[in-house]
C-alpha positions as CSV (number, residue, x, y, z in Angstrom):
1,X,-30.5,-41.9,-16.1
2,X,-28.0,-38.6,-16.4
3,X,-25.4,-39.2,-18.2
4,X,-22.0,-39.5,-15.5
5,X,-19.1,-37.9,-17.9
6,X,-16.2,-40.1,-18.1
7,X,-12.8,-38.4,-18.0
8,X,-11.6,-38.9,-21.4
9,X,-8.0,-39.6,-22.8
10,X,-6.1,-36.5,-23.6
11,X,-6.2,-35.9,-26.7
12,X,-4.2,-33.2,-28.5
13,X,-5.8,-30.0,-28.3
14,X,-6.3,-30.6,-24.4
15,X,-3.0,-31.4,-23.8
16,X,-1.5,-28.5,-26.1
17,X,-3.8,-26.4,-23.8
18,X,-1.9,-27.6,-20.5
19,X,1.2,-25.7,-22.4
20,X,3.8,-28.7,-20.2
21,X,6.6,-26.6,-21.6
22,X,5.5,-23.8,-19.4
23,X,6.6,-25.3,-16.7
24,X,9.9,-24.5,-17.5
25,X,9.0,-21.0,-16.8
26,X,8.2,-21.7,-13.2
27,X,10.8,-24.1,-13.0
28,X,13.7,-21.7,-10.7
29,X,11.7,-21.2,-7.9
30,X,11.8,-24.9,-7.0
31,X,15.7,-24.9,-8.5
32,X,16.5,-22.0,-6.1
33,X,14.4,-23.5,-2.8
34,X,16.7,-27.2,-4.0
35,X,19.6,-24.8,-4.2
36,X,19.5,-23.7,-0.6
37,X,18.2,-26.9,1.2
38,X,21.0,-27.9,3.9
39,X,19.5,-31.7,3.6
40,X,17.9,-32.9,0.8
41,X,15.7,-35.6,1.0
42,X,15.9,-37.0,-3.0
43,X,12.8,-39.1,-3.0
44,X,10.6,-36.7,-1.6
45,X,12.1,-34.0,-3.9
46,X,11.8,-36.0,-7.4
47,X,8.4,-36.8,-6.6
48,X,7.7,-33.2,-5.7
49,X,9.3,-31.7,-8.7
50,X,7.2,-33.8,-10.4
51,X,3.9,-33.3,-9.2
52,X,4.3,-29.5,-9.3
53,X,6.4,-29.7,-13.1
54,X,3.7,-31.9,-14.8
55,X,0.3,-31.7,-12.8
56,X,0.0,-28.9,-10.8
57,X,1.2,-26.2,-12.9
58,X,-0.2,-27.8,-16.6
59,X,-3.5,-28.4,-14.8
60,X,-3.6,-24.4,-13.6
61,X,-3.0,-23.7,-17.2
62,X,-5.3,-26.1,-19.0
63,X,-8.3,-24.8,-16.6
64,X,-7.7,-21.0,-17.1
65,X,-7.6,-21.7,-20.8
66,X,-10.8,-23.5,-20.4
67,X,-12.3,-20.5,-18.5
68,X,-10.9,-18.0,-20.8
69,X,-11.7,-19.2,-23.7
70,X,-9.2,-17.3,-25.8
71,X,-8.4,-17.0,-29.7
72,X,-5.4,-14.7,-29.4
73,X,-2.1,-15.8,-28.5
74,X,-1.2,-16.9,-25.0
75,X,1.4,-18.2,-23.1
76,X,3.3,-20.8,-25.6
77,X,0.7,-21.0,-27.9
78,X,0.3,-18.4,-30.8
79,X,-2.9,-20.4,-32.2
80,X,-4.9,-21.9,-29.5
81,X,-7.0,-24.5,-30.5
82,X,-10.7,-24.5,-29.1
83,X,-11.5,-26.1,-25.7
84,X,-13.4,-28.9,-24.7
85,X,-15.5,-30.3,-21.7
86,X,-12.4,-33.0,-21.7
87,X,-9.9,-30.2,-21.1
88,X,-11.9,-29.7,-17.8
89,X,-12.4,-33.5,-16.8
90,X,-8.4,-33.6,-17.5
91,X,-7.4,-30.5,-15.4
92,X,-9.8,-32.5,-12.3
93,X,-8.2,-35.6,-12.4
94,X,-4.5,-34.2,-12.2
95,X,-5.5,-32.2,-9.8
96,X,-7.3,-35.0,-8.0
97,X,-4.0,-37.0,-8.5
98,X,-1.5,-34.4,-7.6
99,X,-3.4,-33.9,-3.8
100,X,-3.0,-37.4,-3.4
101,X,0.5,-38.2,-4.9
102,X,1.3,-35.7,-2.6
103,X,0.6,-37.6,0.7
104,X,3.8,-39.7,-0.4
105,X,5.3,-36.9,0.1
106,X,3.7,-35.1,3.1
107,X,0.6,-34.5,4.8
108,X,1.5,-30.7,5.0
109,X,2.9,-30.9,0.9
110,X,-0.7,-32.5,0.2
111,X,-2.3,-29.7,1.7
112,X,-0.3,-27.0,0.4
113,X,-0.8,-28.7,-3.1
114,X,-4.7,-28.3,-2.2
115,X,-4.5,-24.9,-1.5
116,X,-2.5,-23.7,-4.6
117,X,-4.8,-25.3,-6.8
118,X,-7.8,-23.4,-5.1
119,X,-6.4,-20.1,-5.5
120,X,-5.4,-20.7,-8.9
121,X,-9.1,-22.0,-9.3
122,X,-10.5,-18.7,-7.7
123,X,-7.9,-16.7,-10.0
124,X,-9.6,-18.6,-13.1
125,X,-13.1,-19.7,-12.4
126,X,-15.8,-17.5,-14.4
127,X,-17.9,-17.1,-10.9
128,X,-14.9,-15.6,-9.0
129,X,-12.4,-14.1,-11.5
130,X,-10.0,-12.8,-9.6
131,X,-7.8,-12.1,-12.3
132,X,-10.5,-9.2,-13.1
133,X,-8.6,-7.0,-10.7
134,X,-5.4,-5.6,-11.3
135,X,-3.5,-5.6,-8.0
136,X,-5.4,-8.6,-6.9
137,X,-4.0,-10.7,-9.6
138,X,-1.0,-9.3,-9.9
139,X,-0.6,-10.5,-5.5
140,X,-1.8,-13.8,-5.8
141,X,0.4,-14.5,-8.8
142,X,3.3,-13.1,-7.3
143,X,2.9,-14.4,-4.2
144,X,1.6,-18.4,-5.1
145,X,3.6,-18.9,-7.8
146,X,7.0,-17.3,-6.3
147,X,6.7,-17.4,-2.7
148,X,3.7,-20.2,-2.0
149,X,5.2,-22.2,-4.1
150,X,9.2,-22.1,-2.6
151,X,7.7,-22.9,0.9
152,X,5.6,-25.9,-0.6
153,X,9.3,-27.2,-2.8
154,X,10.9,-26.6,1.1
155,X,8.4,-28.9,3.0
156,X,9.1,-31.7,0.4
157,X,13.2,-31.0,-0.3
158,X,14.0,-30.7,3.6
159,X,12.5,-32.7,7.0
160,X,10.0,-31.0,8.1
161,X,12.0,-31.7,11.7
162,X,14.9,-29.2,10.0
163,X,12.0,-26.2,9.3
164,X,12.1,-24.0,12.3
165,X,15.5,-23.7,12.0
166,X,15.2,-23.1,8.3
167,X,12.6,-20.1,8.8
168,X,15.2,-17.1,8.1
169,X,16.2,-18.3,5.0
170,X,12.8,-19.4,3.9
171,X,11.3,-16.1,4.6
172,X,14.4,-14.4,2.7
173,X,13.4,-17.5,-0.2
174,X,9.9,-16.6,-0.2
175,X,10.4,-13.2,-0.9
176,X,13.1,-13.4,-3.6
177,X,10.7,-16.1,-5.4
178,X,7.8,-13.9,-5.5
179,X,9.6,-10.5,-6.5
180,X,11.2,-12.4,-9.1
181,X,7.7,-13.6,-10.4
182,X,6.2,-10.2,-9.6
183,X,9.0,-8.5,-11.7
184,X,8.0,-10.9,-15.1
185,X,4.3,-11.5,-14.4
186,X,3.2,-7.6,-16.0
187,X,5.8,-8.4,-19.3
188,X,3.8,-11.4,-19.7
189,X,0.6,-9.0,-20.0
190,X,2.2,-6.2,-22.4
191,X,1.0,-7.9,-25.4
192,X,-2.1,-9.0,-24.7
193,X,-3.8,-5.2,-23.6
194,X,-6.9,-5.1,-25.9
195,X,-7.6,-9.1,-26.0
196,X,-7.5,-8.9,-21.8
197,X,-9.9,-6.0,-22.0
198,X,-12.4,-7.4,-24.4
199,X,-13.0,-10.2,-21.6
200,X,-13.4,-7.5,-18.8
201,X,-10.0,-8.7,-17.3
202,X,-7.9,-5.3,-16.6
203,X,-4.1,-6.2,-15.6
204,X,-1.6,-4.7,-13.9
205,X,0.4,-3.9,-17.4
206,X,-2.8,-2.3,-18.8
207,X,-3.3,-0.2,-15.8
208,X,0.9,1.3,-16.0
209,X,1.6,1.1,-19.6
210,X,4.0,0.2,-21.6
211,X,6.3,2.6,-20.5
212,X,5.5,1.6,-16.4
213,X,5.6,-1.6,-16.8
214,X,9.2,-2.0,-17.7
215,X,10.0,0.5,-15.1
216,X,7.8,-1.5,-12.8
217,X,9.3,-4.6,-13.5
218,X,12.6,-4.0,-13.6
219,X,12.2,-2.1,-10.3
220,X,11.1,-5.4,-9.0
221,X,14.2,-7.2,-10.7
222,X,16.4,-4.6,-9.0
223,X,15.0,-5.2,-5.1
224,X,15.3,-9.1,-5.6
225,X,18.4,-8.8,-6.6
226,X,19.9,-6.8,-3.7
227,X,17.9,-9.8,-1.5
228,X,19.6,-12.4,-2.9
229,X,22.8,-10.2,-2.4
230,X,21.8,-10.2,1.5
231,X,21.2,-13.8,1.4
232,X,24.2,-14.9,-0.2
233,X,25.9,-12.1,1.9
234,X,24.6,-13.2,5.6
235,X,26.0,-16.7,4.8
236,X,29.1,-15.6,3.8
237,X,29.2,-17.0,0.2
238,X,29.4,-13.5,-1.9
239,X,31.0,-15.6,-4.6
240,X,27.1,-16.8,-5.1
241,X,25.6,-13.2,-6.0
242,X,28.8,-12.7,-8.2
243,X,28.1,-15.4,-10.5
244,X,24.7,-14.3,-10.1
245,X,25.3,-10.6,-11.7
246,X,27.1,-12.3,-14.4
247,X,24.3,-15.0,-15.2
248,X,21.6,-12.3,-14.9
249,X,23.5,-10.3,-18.5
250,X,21.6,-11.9,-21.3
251,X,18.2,-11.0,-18.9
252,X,19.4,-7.7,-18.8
253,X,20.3,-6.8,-22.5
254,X,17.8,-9.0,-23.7
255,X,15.1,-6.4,-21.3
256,X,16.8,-3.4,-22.4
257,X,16.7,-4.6,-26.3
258,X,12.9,-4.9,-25.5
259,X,12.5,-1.8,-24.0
260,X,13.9,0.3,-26.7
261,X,11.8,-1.5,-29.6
262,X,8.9,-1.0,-28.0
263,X,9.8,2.6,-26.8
264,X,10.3,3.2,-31.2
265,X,6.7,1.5,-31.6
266,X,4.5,-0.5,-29.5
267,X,4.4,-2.9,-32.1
268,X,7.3,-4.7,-30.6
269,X,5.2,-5.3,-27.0
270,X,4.1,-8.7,-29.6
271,X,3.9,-12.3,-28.3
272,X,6.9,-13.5,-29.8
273,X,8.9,-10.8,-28.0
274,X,7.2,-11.9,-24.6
275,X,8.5,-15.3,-25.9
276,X,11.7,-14.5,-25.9
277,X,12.0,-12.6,-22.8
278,X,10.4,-15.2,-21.0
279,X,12.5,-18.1,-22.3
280,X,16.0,-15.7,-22.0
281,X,15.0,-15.2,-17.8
282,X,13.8,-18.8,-17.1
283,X,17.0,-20.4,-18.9
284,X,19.4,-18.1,-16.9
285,X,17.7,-18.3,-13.9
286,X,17.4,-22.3,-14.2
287,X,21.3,-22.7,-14.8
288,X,22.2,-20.4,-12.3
289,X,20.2,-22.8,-9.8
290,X,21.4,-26.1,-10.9
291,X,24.8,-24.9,-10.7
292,X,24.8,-24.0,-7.4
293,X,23.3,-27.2,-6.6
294,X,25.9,-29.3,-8.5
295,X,28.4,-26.8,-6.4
296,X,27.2,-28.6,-3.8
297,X,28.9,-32.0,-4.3
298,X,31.6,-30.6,-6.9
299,X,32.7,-27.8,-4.6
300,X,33.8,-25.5,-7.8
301,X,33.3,-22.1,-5.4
């Protein structure tokens, strides 16, 4: 008789692989799509949060590692540890549990959930790859992990009843989230050039350089800002984009300070400066959000 794997217990190299920290990196999308929900439905939203925070997004990481295989730093983890057939069983059974947690949300959450994880299969999976491609990869990150993933928090924050009305600002939403994730997705690459290029993956950071891809990026930066100033602007709440500009500082000096080291010697494009950046945008971005959704009940502006 074959031998049926049983999915295993996670044991710590699998779970260091699903990088559960990481989420926090992804966490302002769903802060921002919270932050402009006229009705929030709290039950729906806390079980959302959660299956997007600590299955959905770990399990998209812990199967990409297992495809890739790497020995180089990646995303908060400087010394990955091997993989294992257990990392895989454990990235399937979240993902298993994530589709169906999210029926307690929605039917239409459920199926969204379905349809990020496919992607981020096809963006991973050995057979596909569509990482391989430059543009390609750099599309479907930008657009699942900013825009696909704002309209998926929407369905669960707000009644689906309340959508149609909703589908100005969502649009608006969906295309702040994903040039925001468009404009950090290349840093993440700057460091990892060579290692990418070994595994016949070519990014978009390879393909403009060091140089382009902080011109690139902070192009990016520059047109989602002037959406959210529209946004904010249309609804009459300028104050918003204000305390945006000044929340956004450390992300700016902290991109500048980058730019110049590596401009003096490419050394500095190193995984511990990719660190840095990263955490510096996700902590401003995430307080920026929560505040505006704690303005909601406090009324401070």
């Amino acid at each position: 008789m074959k031998y049926i794997p049983v999915i295993p217990w996670i044991d710590k190299d699998t779970l260091l692989h699903l990088r559960l920290p990481f989420s926090f990196f992804l966490m302002p999308v769903f802060l921002f799509a919270l932050s402009q929900a006229p009705v929030i439905q709290w039950p729906e939203t806390v079980l959302a949060f959660l299956i997007l925070h600590l299955l959905v997004f770990p399990s998209s990481n812990g199967y990409n590692s297992y495809q890739d295989k790497d020995t180089t730093s990646i995303g908060l983890l400087k010394n990955p540890p091997p993989v294992s057939r257990r990392l895989f069983y454990s990235t399937l059974a979240m993902d298993i549990l994530a589709v169906f947690a999210g029926l307690a949300v929605s039917f239409l959450f459920s199926c969204l959930v379905l349809t990020f994880i496919l992607v981020s299969r096809a963006y991973s999976y050995r057979g596909i790859r569509l990482k391989r491609f430059p543009v390609t990869a750099f599309l479907i990150v930008s657009l699942f992990q900013g825009g696909f993933v704002f309209l998926m928090s929407v369905t669960a924050i707000t009644d689906s009843a309340a959508l149609p009305a909703l589908s100005g600002n969502i649009i608006y939403g969906m295309a702040i989230s994903s040039l925001f994730i468009g404009s950090i997705y290349p840093l993440t690459q700057i460091y990892q050039h060579e290692a990418d290029k070994r595994d016949g993956v070519i990014t978009i950071s390879y393909k403009l350089g060091y140089l382009g891809t902080f011109i690139f990026s902070s192009l990016l930066f520059l047109i989602a800002t002037v959406f959210i100033y529209l946004l904010f602007n249309e609804a009459g709440r300028s104050g918003y984009f204000s305390i945006f500009m000044v929340m956004m500082f450390p992300v700016i000096i902290t991109m500048v300070w980058w730019f110049i080291k590596v401009m003096q010697n490419t050394s500095g494009a190193s995984y511990s400066n990719t660190m840095k950046m990263n955490v510096v945008t996700s902590a401003c971005m995430n307080l920026y959000f929560l505040l505006l959704i704690v303005n909601r009940y406090e009324k401070w502006f």
